[in-house]
C-alpha positions as CSV (number, residue, x, y, z in Angstrom):
1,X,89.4,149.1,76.8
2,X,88.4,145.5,76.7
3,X,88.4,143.4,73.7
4,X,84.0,143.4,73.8
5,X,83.9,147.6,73.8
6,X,87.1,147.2,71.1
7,X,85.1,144.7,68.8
8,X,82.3,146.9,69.2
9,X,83.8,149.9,68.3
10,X,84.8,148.2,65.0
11,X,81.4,147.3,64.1
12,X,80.0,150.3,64.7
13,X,82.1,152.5,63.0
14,X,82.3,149.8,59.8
15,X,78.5,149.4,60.4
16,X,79.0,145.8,59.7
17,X,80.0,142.3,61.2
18,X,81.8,141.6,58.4
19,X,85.4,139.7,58.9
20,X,87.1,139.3,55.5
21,X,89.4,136.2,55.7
22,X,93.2,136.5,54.1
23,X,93.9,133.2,52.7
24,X,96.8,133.4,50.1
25,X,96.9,130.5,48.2
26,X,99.8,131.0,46.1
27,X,97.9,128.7,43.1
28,X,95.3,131.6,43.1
29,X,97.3,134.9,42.9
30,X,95.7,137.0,40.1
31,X,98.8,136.8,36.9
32,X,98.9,140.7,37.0
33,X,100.3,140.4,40.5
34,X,102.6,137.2,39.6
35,X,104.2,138.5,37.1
36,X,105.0,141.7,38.7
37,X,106.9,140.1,41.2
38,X,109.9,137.8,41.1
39,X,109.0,136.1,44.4
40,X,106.2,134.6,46.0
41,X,106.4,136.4,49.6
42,X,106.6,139.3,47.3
43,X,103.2,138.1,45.2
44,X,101.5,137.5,48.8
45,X,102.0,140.8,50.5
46,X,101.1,143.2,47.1
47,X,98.2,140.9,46.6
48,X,96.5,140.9,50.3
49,X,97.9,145.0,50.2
50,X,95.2,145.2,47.1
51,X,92.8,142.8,49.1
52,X,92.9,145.5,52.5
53,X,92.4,148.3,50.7
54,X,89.4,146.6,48.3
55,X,87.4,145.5,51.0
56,X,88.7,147.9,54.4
57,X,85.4,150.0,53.7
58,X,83.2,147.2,54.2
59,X,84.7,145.4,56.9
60,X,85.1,144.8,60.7
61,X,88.1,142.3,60.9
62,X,90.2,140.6,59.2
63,X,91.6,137.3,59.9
64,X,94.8,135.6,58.3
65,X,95.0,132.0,58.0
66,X,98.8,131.3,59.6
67,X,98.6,127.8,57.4
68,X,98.9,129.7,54.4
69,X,101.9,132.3,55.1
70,X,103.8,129.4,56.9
71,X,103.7,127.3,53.2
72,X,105.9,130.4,52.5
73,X,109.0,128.8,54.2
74,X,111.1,130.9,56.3
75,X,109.8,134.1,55.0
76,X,106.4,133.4,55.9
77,X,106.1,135.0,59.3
78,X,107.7,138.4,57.8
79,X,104.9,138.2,54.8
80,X,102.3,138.2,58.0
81,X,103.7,141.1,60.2
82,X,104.0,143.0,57.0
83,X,100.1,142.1,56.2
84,X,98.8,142.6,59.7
85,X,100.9,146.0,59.9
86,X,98.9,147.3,56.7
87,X,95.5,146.7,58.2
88,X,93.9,149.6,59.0
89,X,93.7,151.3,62.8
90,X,90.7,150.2,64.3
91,X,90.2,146.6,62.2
92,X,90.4,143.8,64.7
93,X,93.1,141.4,63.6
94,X,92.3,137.5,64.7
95,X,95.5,135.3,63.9
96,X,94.2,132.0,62.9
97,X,96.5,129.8,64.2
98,X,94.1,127.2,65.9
99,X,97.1,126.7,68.3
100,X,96.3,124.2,70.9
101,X,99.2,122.9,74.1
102,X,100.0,122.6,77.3
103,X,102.5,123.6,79.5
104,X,105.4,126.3,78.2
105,X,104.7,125.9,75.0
106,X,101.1,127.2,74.6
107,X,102.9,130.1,76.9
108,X,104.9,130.9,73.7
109,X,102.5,130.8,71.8
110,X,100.3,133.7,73.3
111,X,104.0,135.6,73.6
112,X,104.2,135.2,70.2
113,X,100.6,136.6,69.2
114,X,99.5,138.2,71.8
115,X,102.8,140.3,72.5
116,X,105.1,139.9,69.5
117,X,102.7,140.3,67.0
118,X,100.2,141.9,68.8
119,X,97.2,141.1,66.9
120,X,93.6,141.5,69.2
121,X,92.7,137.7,68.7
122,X,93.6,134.4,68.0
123,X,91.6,131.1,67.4
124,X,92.7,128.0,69.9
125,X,91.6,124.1,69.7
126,X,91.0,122.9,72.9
127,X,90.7,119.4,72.4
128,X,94.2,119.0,74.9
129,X,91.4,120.0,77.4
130,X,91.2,123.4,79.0
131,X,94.5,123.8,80.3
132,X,96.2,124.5,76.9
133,X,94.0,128.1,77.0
134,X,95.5,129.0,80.9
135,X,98.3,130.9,79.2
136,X,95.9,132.7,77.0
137,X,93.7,134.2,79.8
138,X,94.9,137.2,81.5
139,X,95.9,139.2,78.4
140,X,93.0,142.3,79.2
141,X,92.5,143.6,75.7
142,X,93.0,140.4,74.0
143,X,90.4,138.0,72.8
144,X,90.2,133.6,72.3
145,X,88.2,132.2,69.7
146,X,87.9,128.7,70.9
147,X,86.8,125.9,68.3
148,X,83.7,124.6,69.6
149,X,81.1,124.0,66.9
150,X,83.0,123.9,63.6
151,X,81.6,124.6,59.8
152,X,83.5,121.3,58.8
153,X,81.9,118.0,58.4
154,X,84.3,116.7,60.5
155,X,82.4,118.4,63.6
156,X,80.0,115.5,63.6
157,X,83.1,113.2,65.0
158,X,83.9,114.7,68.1
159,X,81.5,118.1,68.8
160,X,78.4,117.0,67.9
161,X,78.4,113.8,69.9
162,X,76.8,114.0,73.4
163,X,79.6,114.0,76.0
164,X,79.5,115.1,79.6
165,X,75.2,115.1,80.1
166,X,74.9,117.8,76.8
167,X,73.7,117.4,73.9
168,X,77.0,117.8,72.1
169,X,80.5,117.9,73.3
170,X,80.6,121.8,71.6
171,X,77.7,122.5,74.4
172,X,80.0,120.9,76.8
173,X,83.1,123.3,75.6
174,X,80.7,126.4,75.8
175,X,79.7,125.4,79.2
176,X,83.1,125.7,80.6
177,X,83.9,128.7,78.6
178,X,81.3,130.7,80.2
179,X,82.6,129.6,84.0
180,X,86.2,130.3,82.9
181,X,84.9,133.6,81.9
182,X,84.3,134.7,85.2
183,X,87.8,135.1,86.2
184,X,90.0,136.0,83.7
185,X,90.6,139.3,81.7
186,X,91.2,137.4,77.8
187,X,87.4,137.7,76.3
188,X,86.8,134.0,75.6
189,X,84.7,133.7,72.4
190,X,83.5,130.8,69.8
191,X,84.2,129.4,67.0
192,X,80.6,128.2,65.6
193,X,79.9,127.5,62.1
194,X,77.2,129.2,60.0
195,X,76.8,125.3,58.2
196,X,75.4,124.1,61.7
197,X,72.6,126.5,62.4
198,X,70.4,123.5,63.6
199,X,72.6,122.3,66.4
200,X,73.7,125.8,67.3
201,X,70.8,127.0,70.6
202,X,72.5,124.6,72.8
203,X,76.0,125.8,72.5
204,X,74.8,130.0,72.7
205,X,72.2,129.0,75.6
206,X,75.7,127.8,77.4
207,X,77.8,130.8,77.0
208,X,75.7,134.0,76.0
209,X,78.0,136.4,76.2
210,X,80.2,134.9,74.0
211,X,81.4,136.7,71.6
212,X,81.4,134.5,68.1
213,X,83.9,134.0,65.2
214,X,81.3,132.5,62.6
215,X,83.3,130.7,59.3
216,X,80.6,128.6,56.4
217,X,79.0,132.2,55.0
218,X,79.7,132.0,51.2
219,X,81.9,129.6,49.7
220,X,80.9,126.8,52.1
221,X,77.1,127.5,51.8
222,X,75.4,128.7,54.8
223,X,72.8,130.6,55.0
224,X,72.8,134.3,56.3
225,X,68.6,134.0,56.9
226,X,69.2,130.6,59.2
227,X,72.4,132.6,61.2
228,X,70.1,135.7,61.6
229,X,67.7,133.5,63.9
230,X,69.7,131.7,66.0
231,X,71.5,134.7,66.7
232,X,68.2,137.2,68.0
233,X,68.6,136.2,71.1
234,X,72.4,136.1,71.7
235,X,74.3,139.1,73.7
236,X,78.0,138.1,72.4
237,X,78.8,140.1,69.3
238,X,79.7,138.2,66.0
239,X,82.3,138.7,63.5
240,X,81.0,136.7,60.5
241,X,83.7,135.6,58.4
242,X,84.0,135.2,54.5
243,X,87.4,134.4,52.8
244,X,87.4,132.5,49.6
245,X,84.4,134.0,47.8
246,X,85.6,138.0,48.4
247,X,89.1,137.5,47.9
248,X,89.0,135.5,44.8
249,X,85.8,136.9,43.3
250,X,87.5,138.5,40.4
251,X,89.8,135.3,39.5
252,X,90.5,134.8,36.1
253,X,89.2,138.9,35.3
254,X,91.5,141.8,34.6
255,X,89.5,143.2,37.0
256,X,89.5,141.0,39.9
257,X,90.1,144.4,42.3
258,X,86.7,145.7,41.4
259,X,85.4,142.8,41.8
260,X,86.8,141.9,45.2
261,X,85.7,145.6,46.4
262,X,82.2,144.8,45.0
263,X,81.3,141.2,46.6
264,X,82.6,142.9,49.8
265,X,79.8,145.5,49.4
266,X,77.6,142.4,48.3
267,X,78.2,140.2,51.8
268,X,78.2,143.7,54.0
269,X,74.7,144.6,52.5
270,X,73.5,140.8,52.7
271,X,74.8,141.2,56.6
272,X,72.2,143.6,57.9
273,X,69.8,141.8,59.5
274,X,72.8,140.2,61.7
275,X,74.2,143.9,62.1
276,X,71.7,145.9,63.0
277,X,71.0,143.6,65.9
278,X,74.3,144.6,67.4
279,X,75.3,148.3,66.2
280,X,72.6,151.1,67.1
């Protein structure tokens, strides 16, 4: 089965395109959980447990942000197999590593996720051109989320500048997605952010099959109703991504689990006119 038919699978049977971002900042673990445990590895791993099993109802995916098990120290790596093994059969797991090199080194690096841990996806930055995904590409099953029009402001330096006779360089990276497509097993999707829904027809018209890893629903403001139109038209499935605002939607509360579970609920419903697009 190919990554598309397993992504699709995982919508259909969550009814939702719902990816629910694990970002453990250690400032933010609930006290109940803190002081249950003596150590912070400890703290992270029954606190994202709680997250899963809050949320696994109304969810697709899940993604873990590497930055944030690595400020762990040596640990950090153990805290995220033991995560990534708790998520549920049938979740897709995207590794958010934004790795991005040439040579052997980027080969490690998909031995690492794509074999070691095993996870269905990672995100990539290609900005050390397209060589640094080659290593990536023949992984059948597997799937690249390549940055190419980011939520951040800092998109407007680099991918939303015209470069190479496009309208943006993120065009330009979509472009050469879709002809690399064409010959390698790896699905190779986007990363696009919900923030730049004006700028965003170029970079689908480019690769339309591409499936999309969309970050900026929720804490960083964009709007579900803009995403939902320029999305009518695109054959690539989404995953739409919210981190911050489900996993600490209870902070400060006794009952933050509730809480969690219920925003999850909250972005899944608020979801459906993106959903029902893709799971009949």
């Amino acid at each position: 089965m190919n990554y598309t038919e397993r992504l699709k699978d995982a919508l259909r049977e969550s009814g939702t395109c719902l990816c629910v971002g694990l970002d453990p900042d250690l400032g933010r673990i609930p006290k109940s959980v803190s002081g249950a445990y003596d150590t912070r590895p400890e703290q992270v791993v029954a606190f994202l447990k709680t997250v899963i099993d809050c949320t696994k109802d109304n969810c697709a995916a899940y993604k873990p942000n590497l930055g944030f098990f690595e400020a762990l120290g040596a640990t950090g790596l153990e805290v995220f197999r033991e995560v990534i093994d708790y998520i549920p059969e049938g979740k897709i797991v995207i590794a958010d590593v934004k790795r991005g090199d040439i040579s052997s080194t980027a080969e490690h690096y998909a031995k690492a996720y794509f074999e070691t841990f095993d996870v269905d996806a990672i995100t990539i930055n290609p900005m050390m051109g397209f060589e640094s995904l080659q290593p990536f590409l023949d992984y059948p099953g597997k799937g690249v989320y390549t940055l190419t029009l980011t939520s951040n402001p800092g998109a407007r330096d680099f991918l939303m500048k015209p470069f190479e006779g496009h309208e943006t360089m993120a065009a330009y990276i979509a472009q050469n997605l879709a002809e690399m497509q064409q010959n390698h097993s790896t699905h190779l999707g986007m990363v696009i952010g919900a923030t730049n829904t004006e700028n965003l027809s170029d970079v689908l018209h480019e690769h339309p099959k591409g499936n999309l890893l969309i970050p900026g629903i929720g804490a960083q403001g964009g709007s579900i109703a803009d995403l939902a139109k320029v999305l009518s038209d695109h054959k690539g499935l989404p995953l739409i991504n919210s981190s911050r605002s489900i996993i600490y939607a209870g902070e400060g509360t006794e009952d933050w689990q509730q809480a969690i579970g219920k925003q999850s609920r909250t972005m899944k419903q608020a979801l459906t006119s993106i959903t029902s697009s893709y799971v009949s």
